[in-house]
Every structure is written in structure tokens, then in C-alpha cells.
C-alpha positions in Angstrom: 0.0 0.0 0.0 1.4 3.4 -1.0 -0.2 6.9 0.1 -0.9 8.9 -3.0 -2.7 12.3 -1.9 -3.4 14.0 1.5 -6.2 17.2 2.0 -6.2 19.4 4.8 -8.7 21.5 5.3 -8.8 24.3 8.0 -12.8 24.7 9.8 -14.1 27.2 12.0 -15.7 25.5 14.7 -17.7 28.3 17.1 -14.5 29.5 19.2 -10.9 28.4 17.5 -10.4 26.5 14.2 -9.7 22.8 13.4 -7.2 21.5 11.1 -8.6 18.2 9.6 -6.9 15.8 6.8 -7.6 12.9 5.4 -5.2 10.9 3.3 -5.4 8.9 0.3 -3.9 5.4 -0.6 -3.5 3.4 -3.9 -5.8 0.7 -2.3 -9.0 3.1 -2.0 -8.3 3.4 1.9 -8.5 6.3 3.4 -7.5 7.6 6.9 -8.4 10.8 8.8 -6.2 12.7 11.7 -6.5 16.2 13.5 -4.1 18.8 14.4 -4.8 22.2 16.1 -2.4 25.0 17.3 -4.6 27.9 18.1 -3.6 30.9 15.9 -1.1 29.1 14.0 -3.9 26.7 12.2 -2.6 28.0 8.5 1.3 27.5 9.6 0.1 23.8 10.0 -1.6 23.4 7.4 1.2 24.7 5.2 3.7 22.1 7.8 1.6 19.0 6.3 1.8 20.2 2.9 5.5 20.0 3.2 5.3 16.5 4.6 4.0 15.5 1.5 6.7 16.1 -0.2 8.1 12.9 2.3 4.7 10.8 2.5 3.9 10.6 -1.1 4.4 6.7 -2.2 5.6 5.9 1.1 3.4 2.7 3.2 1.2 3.9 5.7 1.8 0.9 7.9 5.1 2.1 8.5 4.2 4.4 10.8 7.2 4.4 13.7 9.7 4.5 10.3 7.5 7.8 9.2 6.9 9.5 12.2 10.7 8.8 12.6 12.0 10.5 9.4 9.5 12.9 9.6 10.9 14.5 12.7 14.7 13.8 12.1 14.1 15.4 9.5 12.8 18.5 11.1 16.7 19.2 12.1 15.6 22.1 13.9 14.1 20.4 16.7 10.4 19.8 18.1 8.0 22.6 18.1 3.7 23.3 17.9 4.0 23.6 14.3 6.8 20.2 13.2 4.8 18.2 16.0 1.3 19.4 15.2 1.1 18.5 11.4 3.1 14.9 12.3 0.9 14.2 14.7 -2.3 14.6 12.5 -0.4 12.7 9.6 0.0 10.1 12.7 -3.4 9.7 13.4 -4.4 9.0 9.9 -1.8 6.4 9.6 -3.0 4.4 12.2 -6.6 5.2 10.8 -5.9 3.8 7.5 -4.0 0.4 9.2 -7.1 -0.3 11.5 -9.2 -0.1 8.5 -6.8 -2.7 6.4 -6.7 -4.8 8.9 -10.6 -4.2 9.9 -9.7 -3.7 13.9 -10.2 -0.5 16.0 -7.0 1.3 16.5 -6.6 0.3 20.2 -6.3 -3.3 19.1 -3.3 -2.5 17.4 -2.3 -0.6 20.7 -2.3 -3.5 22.6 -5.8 -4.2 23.0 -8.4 -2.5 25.0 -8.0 -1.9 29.0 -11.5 -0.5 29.7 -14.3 0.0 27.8 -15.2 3.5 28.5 -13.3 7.1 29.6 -15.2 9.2 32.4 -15.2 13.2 30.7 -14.6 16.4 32.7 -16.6 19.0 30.8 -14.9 22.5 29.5 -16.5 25.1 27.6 -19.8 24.6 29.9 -19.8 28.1 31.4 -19.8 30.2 28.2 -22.2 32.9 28.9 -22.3 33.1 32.7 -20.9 37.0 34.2 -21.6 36.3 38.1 -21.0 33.4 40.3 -24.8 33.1 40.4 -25.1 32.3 36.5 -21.8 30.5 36.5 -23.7 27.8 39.4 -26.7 28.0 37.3 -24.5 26.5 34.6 -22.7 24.1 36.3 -25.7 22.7 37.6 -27.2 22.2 33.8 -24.3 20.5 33.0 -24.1 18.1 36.1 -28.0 17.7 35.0 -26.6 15.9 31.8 -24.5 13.6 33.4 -20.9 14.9 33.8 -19.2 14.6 37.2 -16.2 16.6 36.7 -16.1 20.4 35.4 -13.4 22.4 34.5 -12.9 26.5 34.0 -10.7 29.2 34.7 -12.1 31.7 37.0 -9.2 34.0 37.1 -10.5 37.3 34.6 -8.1 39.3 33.7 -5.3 38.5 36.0 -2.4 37.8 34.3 1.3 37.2 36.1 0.2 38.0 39.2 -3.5 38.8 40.5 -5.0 41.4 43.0 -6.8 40.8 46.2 -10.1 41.6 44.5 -9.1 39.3 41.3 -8.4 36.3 43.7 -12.1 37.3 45.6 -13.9 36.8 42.7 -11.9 33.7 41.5 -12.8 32.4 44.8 -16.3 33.3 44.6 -16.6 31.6 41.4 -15.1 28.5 42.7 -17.3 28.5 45.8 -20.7 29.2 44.1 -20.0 26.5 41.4 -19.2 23.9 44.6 -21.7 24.5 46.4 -24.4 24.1 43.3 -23.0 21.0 42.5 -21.7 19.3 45.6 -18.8 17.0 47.0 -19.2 13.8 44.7 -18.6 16.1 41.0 -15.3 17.2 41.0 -13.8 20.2 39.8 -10.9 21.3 38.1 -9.3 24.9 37.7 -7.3 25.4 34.6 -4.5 28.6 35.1 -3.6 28.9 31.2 -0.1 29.6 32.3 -1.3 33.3 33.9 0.9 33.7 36.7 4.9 34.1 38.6 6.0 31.3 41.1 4.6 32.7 44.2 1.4 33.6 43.1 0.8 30.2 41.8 1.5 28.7 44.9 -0.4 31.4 46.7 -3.1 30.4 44.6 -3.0 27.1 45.6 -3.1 27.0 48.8 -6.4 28.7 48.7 -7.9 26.1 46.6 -6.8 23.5 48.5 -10.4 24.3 50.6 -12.0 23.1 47.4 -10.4 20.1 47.3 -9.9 20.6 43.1 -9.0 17.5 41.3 -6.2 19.1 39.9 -4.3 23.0 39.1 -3.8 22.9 35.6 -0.9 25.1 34.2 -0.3 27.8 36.9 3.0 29.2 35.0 4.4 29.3 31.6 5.4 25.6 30.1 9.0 27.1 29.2 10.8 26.8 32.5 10.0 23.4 33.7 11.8 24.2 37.6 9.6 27.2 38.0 6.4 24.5 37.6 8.5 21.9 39.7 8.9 24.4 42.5 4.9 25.3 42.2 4.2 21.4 42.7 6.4 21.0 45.4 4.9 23.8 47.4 1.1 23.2 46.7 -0.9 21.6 48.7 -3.0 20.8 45.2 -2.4 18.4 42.3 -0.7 19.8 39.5 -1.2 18.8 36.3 0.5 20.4 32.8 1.5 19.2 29.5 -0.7 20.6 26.9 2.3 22.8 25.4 5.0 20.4 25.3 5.5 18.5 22.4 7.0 14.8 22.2 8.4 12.2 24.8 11.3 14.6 25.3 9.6 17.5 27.0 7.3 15.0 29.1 10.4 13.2 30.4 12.3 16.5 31.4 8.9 17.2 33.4 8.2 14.2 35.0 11.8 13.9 35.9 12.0 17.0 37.4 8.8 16.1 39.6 6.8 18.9 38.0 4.0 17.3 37.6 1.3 15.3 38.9 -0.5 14.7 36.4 0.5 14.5 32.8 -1.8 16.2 30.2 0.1 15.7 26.4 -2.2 16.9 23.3 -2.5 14.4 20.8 -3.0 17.0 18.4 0.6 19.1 18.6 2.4 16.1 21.0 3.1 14.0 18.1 0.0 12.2 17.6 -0.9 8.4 19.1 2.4 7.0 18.4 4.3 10.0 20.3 1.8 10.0 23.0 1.3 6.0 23.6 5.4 6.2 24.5 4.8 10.0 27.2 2.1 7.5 28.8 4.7 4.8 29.2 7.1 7.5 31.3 4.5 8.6 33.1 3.4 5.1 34.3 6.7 4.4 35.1 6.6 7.0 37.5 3.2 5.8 38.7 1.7 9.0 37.1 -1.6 9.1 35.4 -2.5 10.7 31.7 -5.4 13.2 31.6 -4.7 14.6 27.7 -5.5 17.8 26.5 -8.6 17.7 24.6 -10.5 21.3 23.7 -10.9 21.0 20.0 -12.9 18.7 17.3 -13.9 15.3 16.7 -11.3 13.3 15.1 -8.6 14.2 17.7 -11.1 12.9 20.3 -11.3 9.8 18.5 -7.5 9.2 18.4 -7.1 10.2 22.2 -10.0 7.6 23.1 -8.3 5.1 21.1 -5.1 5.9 23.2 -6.2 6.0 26.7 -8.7 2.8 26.4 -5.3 0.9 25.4 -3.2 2.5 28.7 -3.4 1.6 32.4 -2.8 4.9 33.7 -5.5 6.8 31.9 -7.4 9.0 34.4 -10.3 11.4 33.0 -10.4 13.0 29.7 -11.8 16.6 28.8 -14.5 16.9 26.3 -16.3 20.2 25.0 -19.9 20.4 26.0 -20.4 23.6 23.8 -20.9 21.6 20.4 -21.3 23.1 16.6 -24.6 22.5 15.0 -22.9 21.1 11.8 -21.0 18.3 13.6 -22.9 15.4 11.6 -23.5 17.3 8.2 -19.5 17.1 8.3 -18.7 14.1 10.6 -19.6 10.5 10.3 -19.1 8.7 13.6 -21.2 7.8 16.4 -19.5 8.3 19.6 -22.2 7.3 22.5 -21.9 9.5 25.9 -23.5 8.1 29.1 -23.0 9.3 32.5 -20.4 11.6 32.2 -18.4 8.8 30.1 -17.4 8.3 26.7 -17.6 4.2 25.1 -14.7 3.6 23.2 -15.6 3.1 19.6 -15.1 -0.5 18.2 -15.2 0.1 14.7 -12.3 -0.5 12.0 -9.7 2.1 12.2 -10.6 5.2 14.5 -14.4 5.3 13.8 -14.7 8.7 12.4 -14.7 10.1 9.3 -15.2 13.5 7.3 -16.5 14.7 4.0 -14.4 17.0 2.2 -17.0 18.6 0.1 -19.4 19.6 2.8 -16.2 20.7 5.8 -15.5 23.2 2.9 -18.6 24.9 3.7 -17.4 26.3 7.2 -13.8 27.6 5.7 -11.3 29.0 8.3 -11.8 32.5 9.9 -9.1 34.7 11.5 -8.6 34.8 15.4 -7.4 37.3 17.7 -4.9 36.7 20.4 -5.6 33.2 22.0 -5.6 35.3 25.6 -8.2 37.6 24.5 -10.6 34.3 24.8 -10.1 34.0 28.5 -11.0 38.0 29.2 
């Protein structure tokens, strides 16, 4: 089997864009993978029609030898964009193998370790301006089965925060706690806002709320400064979403800055990349909660990856949904309870049409912070 042709396609979902592909083979296969770097969706694009130039008449069952060459190749080391196109030309390698070989992709993982994922739910809260609408909202989304809920309730701070920016963060927290009560967990997210000793400041204060996890207090760069946060909260600490590859993960987990490990199968290097990041992590008896705010496809290839690991924990999902998710998508991933069912179909279960996703074409976005203001 040779690959002949890959699309991508760039989609504007409600609040960020998607970059979709699907590739062709000689043998009428095809496979589908996702990639998403918010702001930077065209720069991908343009990174997987380079690859191209590589994949053309190469076998897609080769995937370690690709993904291999692929980033060797990139010379200049790993990075959103190198990572983020290979990791979508990943997933629709394994997509196309599954399919040849008529198995779900988690067979070909090692076989499935549970049969479903429990969710936390993001992008629930849109909408909400005081604590009183945000427990209003969190109570909705309880209503429809989820038991964990994430958000960050921080405003505008950004580096360090004010003693009424903290008061209402608190609030926040407090108002959505209460609504929902001690058995559905929350989770705060920090998008990287703040300095050392506010994040650990931070944290202390939530350790009241007994949060499953602090997610990103500082910037990913400086992997001591987020060492030195986990070793002085009282709070889990989770990160991971802006490194890229097994390197990054290791230097983190090594350097005990992390609780929990949080790798993006969309930029980290797609299923292959990530399958080895969950193999450090168990070996230091840490569990995998990936990244996971964007569209469909990479939600199929992280369910595929965490039904096939031991140390898979909970997995985020977007409740805010576009209303032209099956004109585009054809999959049928069934959500009970707060918990996704790993699909069983050939390959990863989902696929696109590339005539209708062009009707929802890519559209400009601001500065990713301006999202969380």
C-alpha cells in the first residue's frame, strides 16, 4: 500500500479553528487525523503540505519509520507547528492500518484496558458573568451527566493577581461547589497566567475546594519554576498541553513537575508519540489526563489511546458543540453518565467529508488570551 494524496482542510468551529486531513492510498483506503495550534492553524496546514513532499508513495503501515523520518528530518528540533502537522499525519496512519486490517486502533495498541473514559466537561460556562449564573451552569451541565467540570475563574489576571481578582476567582469556585456538591469534581485550569509565588499562593487557597487538579499555573517554558509550584502546593498539578513529544514529558516528569500529565494528541506527536509520554509517566506511577478542547477526530484518536493504557485517568470533552458536527462528521460516539464508550469500529471510527467541511472555511482569530477576558 502506498499513500498517494493528502487534503487538509482548516474549519471554524464556534470558538478556535480545526485543522482536519484525510489521506489517500493506492488501495482506496483512506484515513483521517487532527491537528490544532490555536492561531497558528494555517502555519500547520502549510507544515503537512511539506510532509507531502516525504509521504507521497511511502506505506502507511510504517508508521514508527515515518513519524521517525518525519521529525529527524525536522533538524531544527520539536515545536507546535513540526509536532502538530506529524501528529495529524499520525493519526491517519493508524486510521488507514485499522481499516486494512478491519480492527479498531486500540487493538493495534495493545488491546483495549476498559471499555469507556469518564469526561470532565470544558466550555460549559460560556455565557455566565456572576458566580450566580456560572452555578446555574454548572448545575445544567451536572443535569446531563458529567461529574467533573473544568474552568478558569481568574478574569483578567495575568502574572500576578489582586486581592479583588483572587475574591472573585474564589467566589466563582465557591458558588459552582456548592451548586453541584462534594461527589462532582472540579478542576481549575491557570492557562499559564501567573509568577512562582502567586501560583503557589493560589493554591493553597484552593486546597479548601479540594480541586482535582491545578492545571498550568505558570508558563510551560521553564519546567523548575512549575517543579517548584508542585512542590509547594498543597493541590495536584497537572501540565502538559504545550509540550511536544516524549522529550519534553520526560524532562517534566523527571524533574517532579508534575502530577499529572496532560500531552495533546493533536501538537504532541499524535498516538504514536503520546502511547510512549504515557509509558514514562506510568513508570513513574503517574496518570494521563490529555489535552482535549478542539474537534472530533482528535477525540477519536485520544480515546483510542487511553482505552489501550493503564494509567489513563479522566479526559476533557467540549460540551459547547457546533450544529454542523454530523452534516460534516460521520461517527457515532455514544456518551453516558459523564463517560465516553470507546468506539469499536475498523480504524478510529470517524470520518469526514471534504466537500461539505469546505462549507465552514477557516476564519481569522485574535490573540488566544483575549478568549479568556
Amino acid at each position: 500500500m502506498k499513500i498517494t494524496e493528502i487534503n487538509s482542510f482548516i474549519v471554524h468551529s464556534i470558538r478556535d479553528n480545526w485543522v482536519i486531513l484525510k489521506m489517500h492510498t493506492d488501495e482506496g483506503i483512506t484515513g483521517v487525523g487532527e491537528s490544532s495550534v490555536e492561531g497558528r492553524e494555517s502555519t500547520v496546514s502549510e507544515a503537512i503540505t511539506e510532509l507531502k513532499r516525504y509521504l507521497i508513495g511511502k506505506n502507511p503501515f510504517d508508521i514508527e519509520k515515518n513519524w521517525y523520518k518525519i521529525f529527524r528530518d525536522g533538524y531544527w528540533g520539536a515545536g507546535a507547528i513540526l509536532t502538530g502537522a506529524l501528529s495529524a499525519v499520525d493519526g491517519a496512519m493508524w486510521d488507514i492500518k485499522g481499516k486494512a486490517l478491519n480492527v479498531p486502533v486500540y487493538q493495534l495498541l495493545g488491546g483495549k484496558f476498559r471499555d469507556r473514559i469518564r469526561l470532565y466537561a470544558n466550555r460549559w460556562f460560556f455565557g455566565a458573568n456572576s458566580p450566580d449564573e456560572l452555578a446555574k451552569k454548572a448545575e445544567e451541565t451536572v443535569m446531563k451527566g458529567y461529574t467533573a467540570l473544568k474552568w478558569d475563574p481568574f478574569g483578567k489576571a495575568e502574572w500576578s493577581i489582586t486581592k479583588s481578582q483572587l475574591k472573585d476567582a474564589l467566589e466563582s469556585i465557591k458558588a459552582v461547589k456548592n451548586a453541584v456538591g462534594d461527589e462532582v469534581d472540579i478542576l481549575i485550569e491557570g492557562h499559564g497566567r501567573f509568577n512562582i509565588f502567586t501560583s503557589i499562593k493560589i493554591a493553597r487557597e484552593l486546597e479548601e475546594f479540594e480541586p482535582m487538579f491545578f492545571e498550568e499555573p505558570v508558563m510551560p517554558e521553564n519546567v523548575d519554576a512549575l517543579a517548584e509550584v508542585r512542590e509547594k502546593s498543597p493541590v495536584p498539578i497537572a501540565a502538559g498541553e504545550r509540550f511536544y513529544t516524549k522529550h519534553d514529558f520526560r524532562l517534566a516528569i523527571e524533574r517532579r513537575a508534575v502530577d499529572i500529565v496532560q500531552p495533546d494528541l493533536r501538537v504532541a506527536g499524535g498516538i504514536t508519540e503520546c502511547k510512549k509520554i504515557s509509558a514514562i509517566a506510568e513508570a513513574y506511577f503517574l496518570p494521563v489526563a490529555p489535552h482535549n478542547i478542539h474537534g472530533p477526530v482528535g477525540t477519536y484518536m485520544t480515546l483510542h489511546l487511553m482505552a489501550s493504557i493503564p494509567n489513563a485517568l479522566i479526559l476533557e470533552y467540549t460540551v459547547e458543540d457546533v450544529p454542523w458536527k454530523t452534516e460534516v462528521f460521520d461517527f457515532s460516539l455514544k456518551i453516558k453518565d459523564g463517560y465516553a464508550y470507546i468506539p469499536d469500529e475498523a480504524g478510529l471510527g470517524i470520518d469526514f467529508d471534504e466537500k461539505t467541511i469546505e462549507k465552514y472555511p477557516f476564519k481569522p482569530m485574535s490573540l488566544i488570551y483575549e478568549m479568556f477576558e
